[in-house]
N, C-alpha and C positions, 0 to 999 in steps of 0.2 A: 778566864771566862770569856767567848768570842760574846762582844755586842754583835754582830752580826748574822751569827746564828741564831740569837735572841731573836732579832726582827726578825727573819726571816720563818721561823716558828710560828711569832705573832703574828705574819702578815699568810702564813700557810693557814692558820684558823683563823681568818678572816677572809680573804680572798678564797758443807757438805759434798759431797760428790754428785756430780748429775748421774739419774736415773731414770732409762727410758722409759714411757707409759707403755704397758700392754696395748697392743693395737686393740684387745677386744674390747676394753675399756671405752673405749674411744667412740667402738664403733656401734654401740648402745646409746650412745650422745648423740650422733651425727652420721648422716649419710653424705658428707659434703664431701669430694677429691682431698687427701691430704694434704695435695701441692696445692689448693686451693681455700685457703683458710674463712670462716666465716667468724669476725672478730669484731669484739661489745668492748667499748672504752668507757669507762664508767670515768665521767669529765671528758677529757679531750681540746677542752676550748684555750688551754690556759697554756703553759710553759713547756713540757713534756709532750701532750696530748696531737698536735698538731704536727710534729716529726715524725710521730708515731704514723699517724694518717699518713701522711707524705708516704714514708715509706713503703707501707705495705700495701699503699694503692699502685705504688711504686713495681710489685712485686706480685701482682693481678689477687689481690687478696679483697675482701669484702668488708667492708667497714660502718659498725652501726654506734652510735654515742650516746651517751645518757647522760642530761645535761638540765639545769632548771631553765635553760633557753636564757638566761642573761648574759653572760661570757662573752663578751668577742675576740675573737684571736687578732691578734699582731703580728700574725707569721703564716707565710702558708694559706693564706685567706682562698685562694682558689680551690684549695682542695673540697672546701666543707661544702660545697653543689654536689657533691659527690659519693655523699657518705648518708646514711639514714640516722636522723634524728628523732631522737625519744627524750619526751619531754617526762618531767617529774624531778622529786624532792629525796634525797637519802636520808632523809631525816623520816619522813612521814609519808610519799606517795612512791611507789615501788611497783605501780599496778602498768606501768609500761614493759616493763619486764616478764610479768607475767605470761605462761605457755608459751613462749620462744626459746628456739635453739641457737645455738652458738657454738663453735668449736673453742673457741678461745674468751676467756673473758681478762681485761687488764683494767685495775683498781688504779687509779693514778687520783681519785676523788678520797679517798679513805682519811678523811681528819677525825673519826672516833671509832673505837673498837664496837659501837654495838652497828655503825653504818655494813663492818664490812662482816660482823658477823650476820644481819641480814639478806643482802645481797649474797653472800657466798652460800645461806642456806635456800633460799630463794630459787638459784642457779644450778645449785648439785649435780640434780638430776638430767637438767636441760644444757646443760656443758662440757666438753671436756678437761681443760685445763682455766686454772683460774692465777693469775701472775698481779702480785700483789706488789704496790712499788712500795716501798719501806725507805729507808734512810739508814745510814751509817751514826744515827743520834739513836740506834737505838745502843749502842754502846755506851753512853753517859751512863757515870762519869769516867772518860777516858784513862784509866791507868797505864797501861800495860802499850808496849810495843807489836809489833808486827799482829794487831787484830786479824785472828780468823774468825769464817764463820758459825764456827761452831762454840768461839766464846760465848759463857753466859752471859745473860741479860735481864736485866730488871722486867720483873710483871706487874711490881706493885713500886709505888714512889713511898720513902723512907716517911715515917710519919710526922717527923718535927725535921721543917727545913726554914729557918729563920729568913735567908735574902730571895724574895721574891720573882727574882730573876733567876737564879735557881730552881724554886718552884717548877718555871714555864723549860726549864729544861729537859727536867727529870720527869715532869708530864709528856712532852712529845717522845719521849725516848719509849716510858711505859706504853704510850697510846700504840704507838707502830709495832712494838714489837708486841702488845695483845690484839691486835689486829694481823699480826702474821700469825699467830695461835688461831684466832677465829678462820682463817683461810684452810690453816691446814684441818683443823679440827673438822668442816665440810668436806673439803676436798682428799682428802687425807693428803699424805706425804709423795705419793703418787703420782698424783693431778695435780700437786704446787709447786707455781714459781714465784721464789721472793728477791726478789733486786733490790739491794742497800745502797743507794748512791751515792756521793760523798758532794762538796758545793758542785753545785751544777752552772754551765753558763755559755750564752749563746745566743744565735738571734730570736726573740720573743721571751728572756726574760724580763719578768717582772716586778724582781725583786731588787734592781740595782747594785745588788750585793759586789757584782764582777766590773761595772761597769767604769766604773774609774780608770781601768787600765787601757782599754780600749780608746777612751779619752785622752785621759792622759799623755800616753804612749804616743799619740799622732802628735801632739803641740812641741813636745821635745825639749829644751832645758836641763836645769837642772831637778831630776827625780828623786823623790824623797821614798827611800826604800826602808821599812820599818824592820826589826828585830835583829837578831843576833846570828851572825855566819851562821850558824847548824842548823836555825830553825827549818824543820821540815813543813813544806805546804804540799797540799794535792787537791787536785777538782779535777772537772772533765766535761767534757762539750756534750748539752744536752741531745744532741745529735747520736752521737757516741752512744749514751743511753740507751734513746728511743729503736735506736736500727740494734742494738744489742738484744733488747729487751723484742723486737717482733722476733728474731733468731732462734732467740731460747722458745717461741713460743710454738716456730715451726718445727722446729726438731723435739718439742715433748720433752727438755731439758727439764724434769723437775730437780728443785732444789735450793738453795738460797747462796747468794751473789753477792759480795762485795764491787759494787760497779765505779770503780775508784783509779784514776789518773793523776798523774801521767804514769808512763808503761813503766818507768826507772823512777828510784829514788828523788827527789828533788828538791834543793832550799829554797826560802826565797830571794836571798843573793841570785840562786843560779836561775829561778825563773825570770826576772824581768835581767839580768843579764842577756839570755838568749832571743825577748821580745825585744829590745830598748829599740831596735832596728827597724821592727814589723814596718813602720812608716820611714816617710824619706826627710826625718826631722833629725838633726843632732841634739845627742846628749847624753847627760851624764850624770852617772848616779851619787846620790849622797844620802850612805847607809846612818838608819841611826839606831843602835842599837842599845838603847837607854829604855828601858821598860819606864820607869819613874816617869824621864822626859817626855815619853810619848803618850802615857797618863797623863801627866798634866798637860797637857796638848788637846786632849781627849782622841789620840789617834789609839781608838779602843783596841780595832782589827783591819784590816785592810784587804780583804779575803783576794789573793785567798791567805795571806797573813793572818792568823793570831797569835796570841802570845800563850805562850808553853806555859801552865801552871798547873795545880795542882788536880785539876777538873779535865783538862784539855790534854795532856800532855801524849798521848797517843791517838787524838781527834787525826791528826795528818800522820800516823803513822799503823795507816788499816792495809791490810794484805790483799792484794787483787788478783794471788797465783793462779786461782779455781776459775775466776771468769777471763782470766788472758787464756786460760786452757780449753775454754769452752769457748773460745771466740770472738772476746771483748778485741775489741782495735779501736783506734787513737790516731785524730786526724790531727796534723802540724797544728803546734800550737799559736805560730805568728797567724799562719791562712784562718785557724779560728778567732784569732783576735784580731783581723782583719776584715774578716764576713761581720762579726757583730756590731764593728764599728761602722760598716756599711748600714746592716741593718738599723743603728740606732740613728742615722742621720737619714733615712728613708722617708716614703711617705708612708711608712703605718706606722711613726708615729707624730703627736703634735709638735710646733716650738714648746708650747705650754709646757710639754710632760717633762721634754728634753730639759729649758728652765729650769723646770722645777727641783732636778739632780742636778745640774750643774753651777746653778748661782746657790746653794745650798749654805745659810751662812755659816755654820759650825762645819763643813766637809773639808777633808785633806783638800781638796782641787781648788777651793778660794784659799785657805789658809795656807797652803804649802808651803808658799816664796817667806813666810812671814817665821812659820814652824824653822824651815831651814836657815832663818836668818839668826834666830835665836841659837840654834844647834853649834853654829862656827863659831858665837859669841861665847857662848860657854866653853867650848874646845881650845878657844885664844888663853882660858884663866890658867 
């Protein structure tokens, strides 16, 4: 069970084959150039949202957000003079929305199935395409190897789940994937795009979840590398995402997307293997692949490490065939773990924040020297 997916869940509620549209579809929506997109981000302010922008202003496209005006971005701040802001609530105020066209609409706000079955009903008629972002948690709980996207998926969560953290699993997994239902159920199958993304990470997250390695990685030492040679890990730079996800939206790619890196197979031996470098620090790893050990440690998950068990055990082993064929691509993974480490020693954000992840007292990155020092002691008996 990843503690980190946990959070990351927690702090998310709180914080097939492509097929082209009929152009005449399209063109009952909008009279806008199709090389000229006129595109609704529903959010935009947060982690995703601001690539997205980048890009596709990038890309002479038009860009409007639907946002309750709290948010600020951490990334990309320049962009948002640029884009048309609409202000309102997904929960209860929707009236900014109303009687406007859009060619593209992108959900990247959707934390309940009735948010996005309103907006998508709302939108129908005044949109072309509506691309919903989802997650690869709508898979929970992970069995099976090589996940396609046309595995089934839970609609409903099991009605007796004893651990709690459980619970908050098999809810996000249900929520997204009845919230890809509500999308297509408006839009039909036609006019939807669903992108499944697997941990995401890069500059303007802000869930922490990646950022140890980025840290980590520049100080150099000795590395405390968790699980067992085979374990498989996969994430992918939210960059990666956002410019995948405007792609599918200009070429009317409907369909649903495992958007999941890296390009090849990979452990986590082999991942911080090929980073250890990124920086100009020596060092050297010291695996430890003691599930027990590392419980008691409380080194839960170390994403993108978690531990294989009975819930997870194909979490890092989802199929990304259908969107490398469609387009997906994959920037160097040291240059990504080298931009976010820029980005997190930047000025968009505080010492405070920075603190507040790095002096962390129960974190691998205090405790490491102390974990690895017990790891040899044991190893000597």
């Amino acid at each position: 069970m990843s503690n980190s997916r946990r959070k990351f869940i927690k702090n998310s509620v709180l914080l097939s084959a492509s097929i082209p549209l009929l152009s005449s579809s399209l063109l009952s929506c909008s009279s806008i150039d199709k090389n000229k997109l006129s595109i609704l981000i529903l959010g935009g302010t947060s982690f995703l949202g601001p690539h997205q922008i980048k890009y596709a202003l990038e890309r002479g496209h038009k860009v409007s957000i639907f946002t309750r005006g709290k948010t600020k971005p951490n990334v990309n701040k320049e962009v948002f003079d640029k884009v048309e802001h609409l202000i309102g609530d997904r929960e209860n105020n929707l009236s900014a929305l109303e009687n406007k066209k859009w060619d593209i609409v992108i959900d990247n706000s959707g934390k309940k199935a009735k948010w996005t079955q309103k907006t998508a009903q709302l939108l129908k008629d005044n949109c072309g395409v509506y691309v919903y972002t989802s997650s690869t948690g709508v898979y929970f709980p992970y069995k099976t190897a090589d996940i396609k996207e046309d595995q089934k998926v839970l609609l409903k969560e099991p009605e007796v789940i004893e651990d709690e953290m459980l619970k908050m699993e098999y809810w996000y997994g249900v929520m997204k994937a009845n919230s890809e239902q509500e999308t297509i159920k408006a839009f039909g199958k036609e006019r939807s795009i669903i992108v499944r993304p697997t941990y995401m990470f890069g500059p303007g997250d802000k869930t922490d979840r990646f950022m140890h390695w980025p840290v980590r990685l520049a100080k150099g030492g000795e590395i405390l590398v968790p699980g067992k040679t085979d374990d498989p890990v996969q994430y992918i730079d939210v960059r990666d995402v956002a410019e995948f996800t405007i792609r599918l939206a200009e070429q009317k790619s409907a369909g649903t997307y495992n958007v999941v890196g890296p390009s090849d197979k990979e452990t986590m031996l082999d991942f911080v293997t090929k980073t250890q470098h990124t920086f100009n620090a020596e060092s050297t790893i010291v695996q430890i692949d003691d599930y027990d050990f590392l419980k008691k440690h409380n080194v839960l998950s170390l994403v993108p490490w978690i531990p294989v068990d009975e819930y997870n055990y194909g979490s890092a082993r989802v199929s990304n065939t259908l969107a490398i064929k469609n387009g997906l691509t994959f920037r160097d993974t040291k240059t990504s773990i080298k931009e976010t480490h820029n980005w997190w020693y930047s000025d968009n954000l505080t010492d405070e924040r920075r603190a507040k992840f790095e002096q962390k007292e129960d974190s691998v990155l205090v405790k490491e020297k102390e974990i690895i020092a017990d790891w040899k002691n044991i190893s000597k008996l």
